[in-house]
N, C-alpha and C positions, 0 to 999 in steps of 0.2 A: 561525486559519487558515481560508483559505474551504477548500469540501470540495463534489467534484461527486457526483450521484447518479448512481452506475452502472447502473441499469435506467433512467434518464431521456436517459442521454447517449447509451447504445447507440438509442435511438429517435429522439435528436438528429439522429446521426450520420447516420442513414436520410436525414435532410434536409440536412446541410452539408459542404462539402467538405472544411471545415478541422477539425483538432482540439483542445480544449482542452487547457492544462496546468496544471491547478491540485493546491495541494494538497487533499486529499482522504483519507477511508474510506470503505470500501465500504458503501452504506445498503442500506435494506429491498428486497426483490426482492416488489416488488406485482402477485402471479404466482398462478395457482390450484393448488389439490393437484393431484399428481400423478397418472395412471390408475396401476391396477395394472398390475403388469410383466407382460408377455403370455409366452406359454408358449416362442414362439423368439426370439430375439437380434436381436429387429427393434424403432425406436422411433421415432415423427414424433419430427421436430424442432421445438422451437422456434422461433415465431415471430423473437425475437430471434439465433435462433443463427444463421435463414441467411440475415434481413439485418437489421441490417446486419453478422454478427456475421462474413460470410466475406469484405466487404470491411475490413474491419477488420484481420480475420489476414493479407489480403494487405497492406496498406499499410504495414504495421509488420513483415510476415514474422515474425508470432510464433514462436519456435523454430525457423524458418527452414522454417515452413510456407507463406510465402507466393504460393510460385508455381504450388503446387499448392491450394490454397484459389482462386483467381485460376480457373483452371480449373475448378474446380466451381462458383465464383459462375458463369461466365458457360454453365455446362453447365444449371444450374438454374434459370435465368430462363424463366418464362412456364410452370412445371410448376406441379403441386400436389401434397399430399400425399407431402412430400419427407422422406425415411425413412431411418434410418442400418441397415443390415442387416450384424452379426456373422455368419461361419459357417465350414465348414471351406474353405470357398475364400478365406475372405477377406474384406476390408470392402468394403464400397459403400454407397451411397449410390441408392438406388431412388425413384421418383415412382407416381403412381396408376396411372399406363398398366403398369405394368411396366417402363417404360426403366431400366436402370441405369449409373452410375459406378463404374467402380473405384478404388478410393484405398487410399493406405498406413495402416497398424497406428495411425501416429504420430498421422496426420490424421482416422485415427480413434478413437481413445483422445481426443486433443484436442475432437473433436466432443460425444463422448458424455459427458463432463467438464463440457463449455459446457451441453449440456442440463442434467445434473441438476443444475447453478446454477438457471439457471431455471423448475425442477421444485420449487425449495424451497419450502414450504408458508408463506403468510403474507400481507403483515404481520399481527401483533397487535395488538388491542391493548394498549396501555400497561400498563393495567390486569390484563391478562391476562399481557404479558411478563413484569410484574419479576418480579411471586413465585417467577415459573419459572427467571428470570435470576439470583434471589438466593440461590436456593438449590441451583442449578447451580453456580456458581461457589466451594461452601465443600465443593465433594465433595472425596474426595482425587486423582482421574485430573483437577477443575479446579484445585489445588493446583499438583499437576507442571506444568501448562501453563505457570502462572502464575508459576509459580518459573523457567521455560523460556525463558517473553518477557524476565522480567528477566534472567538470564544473557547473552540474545543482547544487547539493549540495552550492555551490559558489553563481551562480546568483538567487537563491531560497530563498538567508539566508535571517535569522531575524535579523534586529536590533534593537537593547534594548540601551537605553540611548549613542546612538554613537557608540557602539559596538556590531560587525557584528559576527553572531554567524551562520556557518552551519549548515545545516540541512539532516539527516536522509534520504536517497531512500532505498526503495525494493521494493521486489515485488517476479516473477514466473522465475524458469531459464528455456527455452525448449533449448534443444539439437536436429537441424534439420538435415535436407540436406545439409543448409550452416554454419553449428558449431553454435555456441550458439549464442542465443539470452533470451539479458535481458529485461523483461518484469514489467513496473511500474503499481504501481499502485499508483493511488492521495491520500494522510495523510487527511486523514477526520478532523482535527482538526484546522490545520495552518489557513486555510482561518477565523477563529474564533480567531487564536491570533492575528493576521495582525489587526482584527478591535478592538481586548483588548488594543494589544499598541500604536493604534491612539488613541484612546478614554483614553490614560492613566493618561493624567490631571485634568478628569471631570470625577468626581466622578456618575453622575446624569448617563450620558452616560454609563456606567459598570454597575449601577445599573441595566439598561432597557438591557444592552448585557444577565447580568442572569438571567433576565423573559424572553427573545427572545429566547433562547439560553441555558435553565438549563441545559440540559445533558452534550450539548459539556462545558460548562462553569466549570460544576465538574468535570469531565475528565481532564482539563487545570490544576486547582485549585483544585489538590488533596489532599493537606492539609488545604484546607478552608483560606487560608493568606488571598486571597483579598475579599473572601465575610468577612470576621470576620470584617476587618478594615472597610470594605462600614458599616457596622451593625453598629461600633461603631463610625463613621464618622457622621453617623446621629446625634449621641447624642454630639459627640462634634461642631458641627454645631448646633445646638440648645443653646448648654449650653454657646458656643465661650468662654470658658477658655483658650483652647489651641489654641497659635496664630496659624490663618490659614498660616505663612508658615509653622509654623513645620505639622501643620496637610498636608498640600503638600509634602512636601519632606516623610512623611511615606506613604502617596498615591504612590508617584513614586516609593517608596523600596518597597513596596509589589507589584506594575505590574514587575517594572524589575525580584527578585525575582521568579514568578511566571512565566512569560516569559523563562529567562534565563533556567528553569527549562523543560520547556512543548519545547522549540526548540530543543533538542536532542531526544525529543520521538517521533515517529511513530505509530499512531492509524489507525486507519479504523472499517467499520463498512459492514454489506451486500451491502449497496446501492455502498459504492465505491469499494468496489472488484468486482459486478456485473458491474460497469462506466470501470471499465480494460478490462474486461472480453469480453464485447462485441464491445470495438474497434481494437482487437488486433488481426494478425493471428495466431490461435496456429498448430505448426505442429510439429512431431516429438519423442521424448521422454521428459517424466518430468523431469528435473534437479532441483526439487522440490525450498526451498525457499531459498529468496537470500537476504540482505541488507549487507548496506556499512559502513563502520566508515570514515566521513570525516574529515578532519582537523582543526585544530584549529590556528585561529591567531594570530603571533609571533608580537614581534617588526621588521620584517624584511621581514617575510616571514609566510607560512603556514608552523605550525607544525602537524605531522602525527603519525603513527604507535601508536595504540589503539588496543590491541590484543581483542580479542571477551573478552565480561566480561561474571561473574558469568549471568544475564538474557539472555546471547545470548543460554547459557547451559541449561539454562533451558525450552528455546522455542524448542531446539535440541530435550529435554528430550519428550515435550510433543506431538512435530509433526513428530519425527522420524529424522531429519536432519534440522542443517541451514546452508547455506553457508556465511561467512562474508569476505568480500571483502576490507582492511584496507588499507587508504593512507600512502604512504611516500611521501618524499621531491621529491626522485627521480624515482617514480613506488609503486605497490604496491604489497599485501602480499591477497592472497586467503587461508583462513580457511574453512576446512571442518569439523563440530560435528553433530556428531549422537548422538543418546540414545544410554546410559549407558556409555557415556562418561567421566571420573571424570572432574570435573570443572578444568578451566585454564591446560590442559594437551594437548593440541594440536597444533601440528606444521604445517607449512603453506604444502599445498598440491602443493601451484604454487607460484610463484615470478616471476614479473617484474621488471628492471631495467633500465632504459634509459636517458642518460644527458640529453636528449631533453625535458624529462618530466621535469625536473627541468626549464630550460628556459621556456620551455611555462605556467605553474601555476605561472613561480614568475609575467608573463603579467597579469593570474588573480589576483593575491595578490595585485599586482597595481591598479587593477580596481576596488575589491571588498573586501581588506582584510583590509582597512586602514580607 
C-alpha cells in the first residue's frame, strides 16, 4: 500500500487545492523539542497548526469544527505570533499586538491537541529508535495495547458472504513518560464498505452508493469489478436474456470480490488524520508509524504471523520507517524497516509470547471468527 507522510502533506496542502487519498500511516513528525510549558495557559502555535492546519479543519469541517476554524483562518491572516490562550474566561486565540479571538472549548481542545502533535520530539534515528522501540513494546501497559489492537482488528471485521475477515489498524507510535503509546487513527474507507455490502443484493442501491460516494467508491473498486458489472447489469436488465439468478449471483461475486479485497487495506485522507490528531494526547518522542497484520480465520482458530510484505517496504522506503506489529496464535512479532531496507530482510526487533494469549483470542475466535 502506498502511504502519505502527514507532516509533508500538511505543508503540501499549504500549496494545493486538492487533497490526496491514499492509503497511509502516520510517519515521523520532523519537528523540534518542544519549549518548556510557561507558567499561564498560553502556547504559540505551530507553524503547521495555523496553516495549513485551519484550512484543512474547515474544508473537511473536522468534528464539525469547520465554520468556526474558517473564521479564525481568515481572522489570522497577516498576524504574527499567534497564541492559543486558556483562562477563566475562556479560550482564544491572541497575536503579538495583543488582538484577540474568541473561540469555543472544542476548537480549542482541538487546537492545543494539533499542537502537541507537532510539539513531538524527533525523528531518531534508527539506530537510536529501535532499542527504545524494542523494548517498549515487551512492557506490560505495551502488552495490553497490543492485545487492544488485535481485539479491535476482531470486533471491527468485515463480513463478506458469512465470512469474517479482519481488518487492518495503525496509526502514530509516541514514546512518553509512560512508554509507548499507540495512537489510531479511523480508515476512511470502511464505513463506505459496511454500506457496499449491505446494499450488495440491489443493484439500484450501489448504483446511487457511486454517485454519493465516487471517490471513496473508486478507492474500494480499484479495478472497476463492480462499476463494470452495474454498467453491464443495466443492459442485461433491459435485454433479460440472462436469467436474473445468474445475473445475482455475478452481483454477489463482484461485491464479495471487491469487499474481500478493500477489508485488508487501510486508507485515510486529511480529514481523518486531522479527526486523530485532535482527540488524542501527544506527548513525548515520535515513534513514527505503526500498523498491524491481524489474523486470519482457521477452521479452529485465528491463524497469524504475516511478515511485513513487499508494500509495508515500500511505505518504509518513502516515509523513512514503518513499524509492523504481526499476530501469532500465541503473542506477537514487532518489525522495524527503514529506508534503504532491501525488501522481505527484516527480523522481528521484539517478540512476545504468552499461553494466555492463546486462551483468551481462541474466547475471541469464538465470538468473532466463526
Amino acid at each position: 500500500m502506498k502511504r502519505i507522510s502527514f507532516l509533508a502533506a500538511f505543508y503540501l496542502a499549504s500549496a494545493a487545492s486538492g487533497h490526496a487519498q491514499e492509503a497511509w500511516v502516520l510517519p515521523l513528525s520532523a519537528v523540534a523539542p518542544p519549549p518548556a510549558p510557561a507558567a499561564s495557559a498560553v502556547e504559540i502555535l505551530k507553524g503547521p497548526v495555523v496553516e495549513p492546519g485551519l484550512k484543512l479543519l474547515t474544508d473537511f469541517n473536522t468534528a464539525g469544527l469547520g465554520a468556526e476554524a474558517s473564521r479564525l483562518d481568515a481572522w489570522r491572516r497577516g498576524k504574527t505570533g499567534v497564541r492559543l490562550v486558556e483562562g477563566a474566561g475562556g479560550w482564544r486565540v491572541s497575536d503579538a499586538s495583543g488582538a484577540s479571538f474568541s473561540i469555543t472549548p472544542a476548537l480549542g481542545t482541538a487546537l492545543r491537541n494539533m499542537n502537541a502533535y507537532f510539539s513531538l520530539t524527533g525523528p531518531d534515528d534508527p539506530a537510536k529508535l529501535i532499542p527504545d522501540l524494542a523494548a517498549a513494546f515487551v512492557t506490560p501497559a505495551a502488552v495490553a495495547q497490543v492485545r487492544r489492537a488485535f481485539e479491535r482488528t476482531m470486533e471491527e471485521r468485515v463480513v463478506v458472504s458469512g465470512k469474517p475477515y479482519t481488518v487492518e489498524l495503525g496509526g502514530n507510535i509516541a514514546l512518553g513518560p509512560g512508554g509507548l503509546s499507540l495512537h489510531y487513527i479511523d480508515d476512511l474507507l470502511r464505513p463506505t464498505l459496511r454500506r457496499m455490502i449491505a446494499a450488495g443484493t440491489d443493484p439500484a442501491a450501489l448504483r446511487s452508493l457511486f454517485t454519493e460516494e465516487p471517490k471513496k467508491m473508486e478507492m474500494l473498486d480499484r479495478m472497476g469489478i463492480l462499476k463494470k458489472h452495474l454498467e453491464r447489469r443495466a443492459q442485461w436488465d433491459a435485454e433479460g436474456r440472462i436469467p436474473v439468478e445468474k445475473r445475482d449471483a455475478m452481483l454477489r461475486m463482484s461485491v464479495d470480490t471487491v469487499a474481500e479485497s478493500a477489508a485488508a487495506h487501510y486508507s485515510g485522507d486529511f480529514g481523518t488524520q486531522l479527526q486523530g490528531m485532535i482527540v488524542d494526547d501527544w506527548r513525548g518522542r515520535d515513534g513514527g508509524a505503526w500498523h498491524c497484520h491481524p489474523p486470519d480465520s482457521g477452521p479452529a482458530g485465528w491463524r497469524g504471523e504475516s511478515p511485513p510484505s513487499e508494500a509495508d517496504y515500500e511505505a518504509a522506503e518513502k516515509n523513512g520507517q514503518e513499524t509492523v506489529v504481526v499476530f501469532f496464535a500465541d503473542g506477537y512479532d514487532v518489525y522495524f524497516l527503514s529506508r534503504g531496507m532491501p525488501g522481505m530482510s527484516a527480523q522481528p526487533i521484539a517478540s512476545h509470547r504468552d499461553p494466555a494469549w492463546r486462551t483468551h483470542f481462541q474466547s475471541y475466535f469464538d465470538r468473532y471468527g466463526k
